[in-house]
C-alpha positions in Angstrom: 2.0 51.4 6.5 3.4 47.9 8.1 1.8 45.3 9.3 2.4 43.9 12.5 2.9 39.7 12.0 2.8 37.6 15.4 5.7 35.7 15.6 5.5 31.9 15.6 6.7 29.6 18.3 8.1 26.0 17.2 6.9 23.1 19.0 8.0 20.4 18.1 4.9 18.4 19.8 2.7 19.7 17.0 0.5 18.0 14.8 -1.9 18.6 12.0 -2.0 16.2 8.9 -3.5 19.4 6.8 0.5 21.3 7.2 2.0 17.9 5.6 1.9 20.3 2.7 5.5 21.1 -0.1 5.4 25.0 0.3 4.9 25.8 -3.0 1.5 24.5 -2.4 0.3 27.3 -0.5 2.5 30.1 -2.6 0.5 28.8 -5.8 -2.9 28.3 -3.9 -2.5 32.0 -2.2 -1.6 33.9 -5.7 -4.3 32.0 -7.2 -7.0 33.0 -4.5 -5.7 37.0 -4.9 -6.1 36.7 -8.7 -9.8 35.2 -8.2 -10.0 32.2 -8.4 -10.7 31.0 -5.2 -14.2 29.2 -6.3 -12.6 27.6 -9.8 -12.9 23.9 -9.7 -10.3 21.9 -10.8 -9.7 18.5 -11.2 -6.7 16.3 -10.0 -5.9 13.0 -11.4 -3.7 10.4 -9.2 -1.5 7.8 -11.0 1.5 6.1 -11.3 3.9 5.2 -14.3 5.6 1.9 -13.0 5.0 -1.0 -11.0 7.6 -1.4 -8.3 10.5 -3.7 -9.2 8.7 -3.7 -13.2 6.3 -6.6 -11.8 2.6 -7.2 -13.5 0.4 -5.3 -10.9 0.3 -3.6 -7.9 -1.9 -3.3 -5.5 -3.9 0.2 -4.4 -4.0 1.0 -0.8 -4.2 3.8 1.6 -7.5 5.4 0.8 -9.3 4.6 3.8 -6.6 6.9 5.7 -7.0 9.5 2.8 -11.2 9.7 3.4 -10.7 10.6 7.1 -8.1 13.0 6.1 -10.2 15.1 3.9 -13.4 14.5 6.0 -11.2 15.9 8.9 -9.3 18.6 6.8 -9.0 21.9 8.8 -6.5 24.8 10.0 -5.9 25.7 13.5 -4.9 29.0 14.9 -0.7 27.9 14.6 -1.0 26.9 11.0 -2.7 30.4 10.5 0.1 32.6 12.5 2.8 30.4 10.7 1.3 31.2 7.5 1.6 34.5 7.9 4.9 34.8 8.9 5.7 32.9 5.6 3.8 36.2 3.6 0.8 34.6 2.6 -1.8 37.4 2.5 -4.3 38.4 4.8 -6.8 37.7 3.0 -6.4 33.9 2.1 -5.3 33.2 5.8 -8.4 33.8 6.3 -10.2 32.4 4.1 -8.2 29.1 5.8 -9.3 29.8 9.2 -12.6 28.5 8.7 -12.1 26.3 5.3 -13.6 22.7 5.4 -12.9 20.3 2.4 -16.3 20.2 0.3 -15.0 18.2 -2.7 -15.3 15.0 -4.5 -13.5 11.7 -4.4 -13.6 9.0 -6.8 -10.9 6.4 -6.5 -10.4 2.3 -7.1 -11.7 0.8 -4.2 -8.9 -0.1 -1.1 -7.0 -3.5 -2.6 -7.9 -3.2 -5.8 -5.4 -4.7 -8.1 -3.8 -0.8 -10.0 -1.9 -0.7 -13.2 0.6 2.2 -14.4 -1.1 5.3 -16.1 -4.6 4.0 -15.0 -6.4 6.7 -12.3 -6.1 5.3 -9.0 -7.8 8.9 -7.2 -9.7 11.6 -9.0 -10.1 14.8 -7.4 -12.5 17.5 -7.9 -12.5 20.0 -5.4 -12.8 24.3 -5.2 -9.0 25.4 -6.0 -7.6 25.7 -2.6 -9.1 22.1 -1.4 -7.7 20.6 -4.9 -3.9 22.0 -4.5 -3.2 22.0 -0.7 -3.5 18.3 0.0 -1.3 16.6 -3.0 1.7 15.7 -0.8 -0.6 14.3 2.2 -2.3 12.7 -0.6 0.6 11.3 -2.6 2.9 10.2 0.8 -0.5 8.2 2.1 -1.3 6.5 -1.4 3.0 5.6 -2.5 3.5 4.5 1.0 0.5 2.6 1.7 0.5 1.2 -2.0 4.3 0.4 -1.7 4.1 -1.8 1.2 0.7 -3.6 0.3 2.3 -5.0 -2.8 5.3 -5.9 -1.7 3.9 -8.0 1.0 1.6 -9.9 -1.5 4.8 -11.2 -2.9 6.3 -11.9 0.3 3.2 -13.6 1.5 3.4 -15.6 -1.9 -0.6 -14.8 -3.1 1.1 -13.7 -6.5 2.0 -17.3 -7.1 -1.3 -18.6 -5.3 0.9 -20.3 -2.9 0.4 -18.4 0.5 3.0 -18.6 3.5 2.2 -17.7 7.2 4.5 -14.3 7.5 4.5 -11.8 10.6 5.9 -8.2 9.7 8.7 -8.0 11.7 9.5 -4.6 10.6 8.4 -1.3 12.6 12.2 -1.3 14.3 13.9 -0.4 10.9 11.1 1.8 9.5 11.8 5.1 8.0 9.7 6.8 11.5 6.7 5.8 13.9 3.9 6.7 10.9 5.7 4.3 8.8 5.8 1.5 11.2 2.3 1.9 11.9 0.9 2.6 8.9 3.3 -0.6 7.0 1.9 -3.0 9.4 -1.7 -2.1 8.3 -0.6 -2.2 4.9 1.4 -5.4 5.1 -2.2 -7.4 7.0 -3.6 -5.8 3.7 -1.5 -7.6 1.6 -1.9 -11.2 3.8 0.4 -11.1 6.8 -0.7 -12.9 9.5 0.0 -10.3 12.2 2.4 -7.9 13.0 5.3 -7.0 16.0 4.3 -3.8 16.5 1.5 -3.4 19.3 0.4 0.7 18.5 -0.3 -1.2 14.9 -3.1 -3.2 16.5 -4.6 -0.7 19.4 -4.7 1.5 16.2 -6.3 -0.8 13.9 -7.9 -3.4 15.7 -7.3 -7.3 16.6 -7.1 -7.7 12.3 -3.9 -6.0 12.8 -3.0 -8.8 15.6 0.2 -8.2 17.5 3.0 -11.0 18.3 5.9 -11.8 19.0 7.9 -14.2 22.1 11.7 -13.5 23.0 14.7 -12.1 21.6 18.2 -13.0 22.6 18.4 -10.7 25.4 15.9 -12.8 27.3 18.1 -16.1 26.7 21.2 -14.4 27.3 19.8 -13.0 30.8 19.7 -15.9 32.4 22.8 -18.6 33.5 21.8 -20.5 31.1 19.7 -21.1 28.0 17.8 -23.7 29.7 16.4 -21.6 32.7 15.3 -18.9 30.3 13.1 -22.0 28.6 12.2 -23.0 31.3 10.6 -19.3 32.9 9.3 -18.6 29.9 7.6 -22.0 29.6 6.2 -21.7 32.9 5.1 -18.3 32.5 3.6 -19.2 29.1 2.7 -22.9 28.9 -0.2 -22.3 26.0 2.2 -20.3 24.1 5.8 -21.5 24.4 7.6 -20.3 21.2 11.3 -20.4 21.3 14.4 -19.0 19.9 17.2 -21.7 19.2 20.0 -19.9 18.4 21.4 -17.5 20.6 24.6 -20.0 21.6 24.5 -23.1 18.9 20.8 -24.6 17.4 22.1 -28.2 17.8 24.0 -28.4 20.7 22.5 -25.7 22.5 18.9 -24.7 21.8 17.7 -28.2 20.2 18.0 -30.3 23.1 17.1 -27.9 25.8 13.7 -27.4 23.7 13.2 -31.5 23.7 13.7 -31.0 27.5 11.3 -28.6 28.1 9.0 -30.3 25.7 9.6 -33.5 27.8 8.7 -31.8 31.0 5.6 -29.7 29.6 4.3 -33.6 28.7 5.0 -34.9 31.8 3.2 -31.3 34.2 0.7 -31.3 31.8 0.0 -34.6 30.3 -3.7 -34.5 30.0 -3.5 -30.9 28.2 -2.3 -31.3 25.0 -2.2 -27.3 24.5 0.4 -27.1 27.3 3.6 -28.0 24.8 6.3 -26.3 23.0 3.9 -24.6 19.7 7.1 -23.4 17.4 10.8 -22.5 17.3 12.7 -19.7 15.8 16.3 -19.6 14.2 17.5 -16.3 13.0 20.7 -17.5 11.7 22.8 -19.5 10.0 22.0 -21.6 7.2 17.6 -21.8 7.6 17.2 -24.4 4.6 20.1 -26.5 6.1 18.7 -25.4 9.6 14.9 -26.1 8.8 15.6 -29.6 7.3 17.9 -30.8 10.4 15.4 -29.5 12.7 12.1 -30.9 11.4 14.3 -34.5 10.9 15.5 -34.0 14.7 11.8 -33.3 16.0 9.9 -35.8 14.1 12.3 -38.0 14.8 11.6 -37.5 18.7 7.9 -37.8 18.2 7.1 -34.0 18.1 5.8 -33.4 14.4 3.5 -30.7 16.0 6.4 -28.4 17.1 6.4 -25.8 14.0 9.5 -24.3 13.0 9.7 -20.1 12.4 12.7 -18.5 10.0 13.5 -15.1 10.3 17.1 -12.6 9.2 16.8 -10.7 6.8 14.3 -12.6 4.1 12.3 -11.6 1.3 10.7 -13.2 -1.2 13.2 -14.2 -3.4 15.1 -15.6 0.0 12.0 -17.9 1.4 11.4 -19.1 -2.5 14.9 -20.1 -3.2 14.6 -22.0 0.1 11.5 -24.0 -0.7 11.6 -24.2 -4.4 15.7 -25.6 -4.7 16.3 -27.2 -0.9 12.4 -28.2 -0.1 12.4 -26.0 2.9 9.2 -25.3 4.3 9.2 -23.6 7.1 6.0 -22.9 8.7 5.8 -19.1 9.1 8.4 -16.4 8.8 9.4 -13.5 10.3 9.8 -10.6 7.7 11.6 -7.1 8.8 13.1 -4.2 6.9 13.1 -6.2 3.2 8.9 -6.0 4.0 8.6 -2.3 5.6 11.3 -0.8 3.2 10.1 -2.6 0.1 13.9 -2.7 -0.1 14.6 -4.0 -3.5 12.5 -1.1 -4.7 11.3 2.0 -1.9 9.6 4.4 -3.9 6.2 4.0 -5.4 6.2 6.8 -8.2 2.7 7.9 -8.3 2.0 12.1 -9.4 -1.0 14.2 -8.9 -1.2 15.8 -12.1 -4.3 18.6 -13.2 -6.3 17.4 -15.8 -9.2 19.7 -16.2 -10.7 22.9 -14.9 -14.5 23.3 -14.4 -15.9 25.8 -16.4 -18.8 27.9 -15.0 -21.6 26.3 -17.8 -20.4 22.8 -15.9 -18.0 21.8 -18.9 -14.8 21.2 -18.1 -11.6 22.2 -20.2 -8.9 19.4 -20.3 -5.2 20.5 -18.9 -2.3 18.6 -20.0 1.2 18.8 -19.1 2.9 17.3 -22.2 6.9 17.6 -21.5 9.0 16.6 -23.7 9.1 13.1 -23.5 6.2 11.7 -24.8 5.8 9.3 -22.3 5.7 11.5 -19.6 2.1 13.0 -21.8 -0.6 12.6 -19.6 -4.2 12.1 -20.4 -6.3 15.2 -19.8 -10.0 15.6 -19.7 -12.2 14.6 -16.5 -11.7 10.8 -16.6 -13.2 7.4 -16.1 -11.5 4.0 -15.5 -13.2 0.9 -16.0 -11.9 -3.3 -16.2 -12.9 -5.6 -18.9 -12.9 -9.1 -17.6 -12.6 -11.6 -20.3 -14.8 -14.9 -20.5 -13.0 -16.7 -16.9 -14.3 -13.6 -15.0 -10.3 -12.2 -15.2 -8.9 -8.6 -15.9 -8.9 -8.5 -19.6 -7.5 -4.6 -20.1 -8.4 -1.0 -18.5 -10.1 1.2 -20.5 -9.5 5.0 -19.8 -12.7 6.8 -20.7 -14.1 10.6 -20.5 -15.9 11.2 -17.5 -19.4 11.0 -19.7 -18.7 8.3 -21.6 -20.5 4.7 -21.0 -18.7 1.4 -21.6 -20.7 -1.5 -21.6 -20.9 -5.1 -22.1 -21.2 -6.9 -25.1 -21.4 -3.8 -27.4 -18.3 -3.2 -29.5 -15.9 -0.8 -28.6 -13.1 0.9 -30.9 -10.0 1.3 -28.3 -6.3 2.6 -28.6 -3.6 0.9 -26.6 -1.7 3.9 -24.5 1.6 1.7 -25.0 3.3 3.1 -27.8 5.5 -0.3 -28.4 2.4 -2.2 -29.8 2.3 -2.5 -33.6 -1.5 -2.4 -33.9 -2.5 0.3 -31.4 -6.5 0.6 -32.7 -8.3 -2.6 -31.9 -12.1 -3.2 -31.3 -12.9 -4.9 -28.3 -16.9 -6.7 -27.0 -16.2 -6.8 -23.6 -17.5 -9.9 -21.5 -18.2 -8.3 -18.3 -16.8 -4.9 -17.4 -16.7 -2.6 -14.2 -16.6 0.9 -13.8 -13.8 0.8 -11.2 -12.9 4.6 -9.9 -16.2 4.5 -7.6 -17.1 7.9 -5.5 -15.6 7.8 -1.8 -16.3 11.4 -0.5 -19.5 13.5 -2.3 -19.5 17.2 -1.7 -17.6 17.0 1.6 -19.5 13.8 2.6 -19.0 10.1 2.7 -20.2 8.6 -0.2 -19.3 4.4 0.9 -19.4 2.4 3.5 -15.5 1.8 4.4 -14.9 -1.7 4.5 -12.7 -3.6 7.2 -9.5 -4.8 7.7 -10.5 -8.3 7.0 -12.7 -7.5 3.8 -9.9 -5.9 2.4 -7.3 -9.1 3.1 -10.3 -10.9 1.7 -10.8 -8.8 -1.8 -6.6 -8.3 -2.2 -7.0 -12.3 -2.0 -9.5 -12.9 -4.2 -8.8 -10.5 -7.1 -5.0 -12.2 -6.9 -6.4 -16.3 -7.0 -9.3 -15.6 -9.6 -9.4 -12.0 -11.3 -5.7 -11.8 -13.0 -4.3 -13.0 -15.4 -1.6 -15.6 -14.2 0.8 -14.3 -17.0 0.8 -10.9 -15.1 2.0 -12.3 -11.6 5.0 -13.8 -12.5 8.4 -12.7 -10.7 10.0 -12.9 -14.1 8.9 -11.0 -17.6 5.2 -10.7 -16.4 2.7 -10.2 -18.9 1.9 -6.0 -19.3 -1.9 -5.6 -18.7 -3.4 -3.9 -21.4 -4.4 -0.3 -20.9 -6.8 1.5 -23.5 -8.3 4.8 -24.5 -11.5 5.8 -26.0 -11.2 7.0 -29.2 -12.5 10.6 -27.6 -10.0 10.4 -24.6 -7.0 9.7 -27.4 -8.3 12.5 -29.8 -8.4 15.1 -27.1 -4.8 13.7 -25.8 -3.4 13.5 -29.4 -4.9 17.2 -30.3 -3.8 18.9 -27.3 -0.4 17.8 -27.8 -0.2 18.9 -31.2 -1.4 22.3 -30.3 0.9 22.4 -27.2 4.2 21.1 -28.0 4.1 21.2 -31.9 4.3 17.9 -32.7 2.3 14.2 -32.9 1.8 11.7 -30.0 
């Protein structure tokens, strides 16, 4: 007998975020639905093992696109016919024609300040719904993640001292998805806007595009003078300027005192009609910034704000204010921001932890390895924070699923880092939070999303008053303490006796 498989077109206009799937996805998830199992629950746990560039914290972002993923998640005709051209079975195509996701997400709320090995998303969904969506899952998360802690430290809010940056980036993205979905993630962690203008029709005026010339504009004209000058005239309310497409002082300094002259004298009752900043992009900035602010105060025009951009990060914009007192009033941050350049990847897994059973227990799964560090912690999990007496992050505890952790009752924890002497300590917790909170219930919303601009605000906050100073330091930060329950360590310790023969 043969069966008769409609061949599939490419097109390479389509689009459906539930196909950003690795193949072996749907290989395991189609011999697992022919062997039965198509209504087993399992349970996924989302983590990560390092903090980019082995920093003190990062920062947890992307699941407001991963809730209207799931809430949307659904195959169309195409993904069915390319399915079956790949030999996926009758039976579970399907079974996929008409699947909607009906499982559960807990996760740390979006901004929430992460640390390695704690749970940042917990899935619990029927088998297919749990397996098919880990790479949409893990790209959103690591990307999203990446970017939002990167640009905390650009924007300085690690080191409580904030600086005005636009993300200059989307140009020297990895793709359109990246420059769009960096720019939201960079306003997360405290840009001030952003160049790309899909970024903010996407997300809103939080997301706020800008931007003025480029070279091109100066170098159209005869001379770098009458491109001021149009642009001044077409802009008077918003005249920024670029100073250094021929020379900054002989060239673009004293044509932007000209044009600044001329604004005062058309406008002289309008004190919003004047030259608002200038750009280098070039050159020496410190050496640059600190000749330029002298020259412009020096002609009575404190209020004209100088912009640095070319290639900055951090480490760039620090040097220049902490050694050369070089404070320039905003920056322009590209592919150091969007790239996360000195470290690009943001290694979070999707691991299985735990299988429901069909009394409503749950069986712990553990992949154990055999490095001992990559062990993780099986069972159907909890995370919670322990704030210590100023209201900051203390330690996470890792808890089962059942368990209750609460404050000012004792508490007998184990540190997960193997490099501590005294790994058993008890602990009376302040004030502690339960801090994986449910997103999605049985297919539905389960939280009201917050916006743009109460995430910014909670990034912020938890960065000025709910960490621990020690762990946001550039240099040898602090490691935040992460814990288990003595239940959560047993059943870790046990199963990796009984799996790989040996003691945690």
């Amino acid at each position: 007998m043969s069966i008769h498989v409609e061949p599939y077109v490419p097109d390479e206009d389509y689009d459906n975020p539930a196909m950003v799937t690795d193949f072996y996805e749907f290989t395991m998830a189609n011999c697992l639905y022919l062997h039965g199992f198509k209504d087993t629950v399992m349970v996924f746990d989302m983590f990560f093992r390092e903090n980019p560039d082995n920093l003190g914290y990062s920062i947890s972002c992307g699941q407001d696109k991963l809730v209207k993923f799931l809430l949307n998640y659904h195959f169309t005709e195409k993904d069915i016919t390319w399915l079956r051209t790949k030999g996926m079975s009758e039976e579970f195509c399907e079974y996929l024609r008409t699947y909607r996701w009906k499982g559960s997400v807990y996760m740390l709320r979006e901004g929430t300040v992460a640390y390695p090995q704690v749970p940042m998303v917990r899935i619990e969904c029927d088998m297919a719904g749990a397996i098919l969506i880990e790479t949409y899952l893990l790209q959103t998360m690591n990307f999203h993640s990446l970017i939002a802690t990167k640009a905390t430290r650009i924007t300085g809010l690690n080191l409580h001292r904030s600086r005005n940056v636009m993300e200059f980036g989307t140009r020297r993205a990895q793709g359109e998805s990246a420059g769009n979905d960096g720019a939201y993630a960079a306003i997360l962690g405290g840009c001030v806007g952003t160049a790309n203008c899909l970024a903010e029709m996407k997300y809103g005026p939080d997301v706020k595009a800008v931007g003025t010339i480029a070279h091109s504009f100066i170098e159209f004209y005869p001379s770098e003078y009458e491109a001021f000058k149009a642009y001044a005239e077409t802009y008077p309310e918003n005249v920024s300027l670029l100073l250094d497409t021929y020379s900054i002082f002989e060239s673009g300094l004293p044509n932007l005192i000209k044009i600044d002259d001329e604004m005062i004298r058309k406008y002289p009752n309008d004190p919003n009609k004047r030259v608002k900043s200038a750009r280098i992009d070039s050159g020496d900035l410190a050496r640059g910034y600190k000749k330029l602010r002298k020259a412009l105060d020096k002609a009575g025009k404190p209020y004209i704000k100088l912009v640095a951009s070319n290639a900055l990060d951090e480490k760039k914009m620090s040097d220049m204010e902490l050694y050369e007192d070089a404070h320039f009033d905003s920056y322009g941050v590209g592919e150091n921001l969007i790239t996360s350049s000195t470290d690009p990847v943001f290694g979070g897994v999707y691991k299985l932890v735990a299988v429901k059973n069909a009394d409503g227990t749950y069986t712990p799964k553990m992949k154990c390895s055999d490095s001992a560090s990559k062990a993780i912690i099986p069972g159907k999990l909890m995370a919670w924070r322990v704030f210590d007496e100023e209201g900051k992050g203390q330690c996470d505890i890792i808890s089962m699923d059942d368990e209750v952790i609460e404050a000012g009752k004792p508490l007998e924890v184990i540190n997960l880092d193997p490099d501590e002497l005294d790994r058993h300590k008890i602990i009376t917790p302040c004030h502690v939070e339960r801090i994986l909170v449910p997103h999605i219930i049985n297919g539905e919303l389960a939280i009201d999303l917050p916006t743009i601009a109460q995430k910014k605000s909670y990034i912020r906050e938890q960065l000025e008053n709910r960490v621990w100073e020690s762990e946001l330091r550039p240099e040898m930060p602090h490691k935040h303490y992460v814990d288990l329950t003595l239940k959560v360590a047993k059943v870790r310790s046990d199963m990796y006796e009984k799996l790989h023969g040996g003691e945690l």
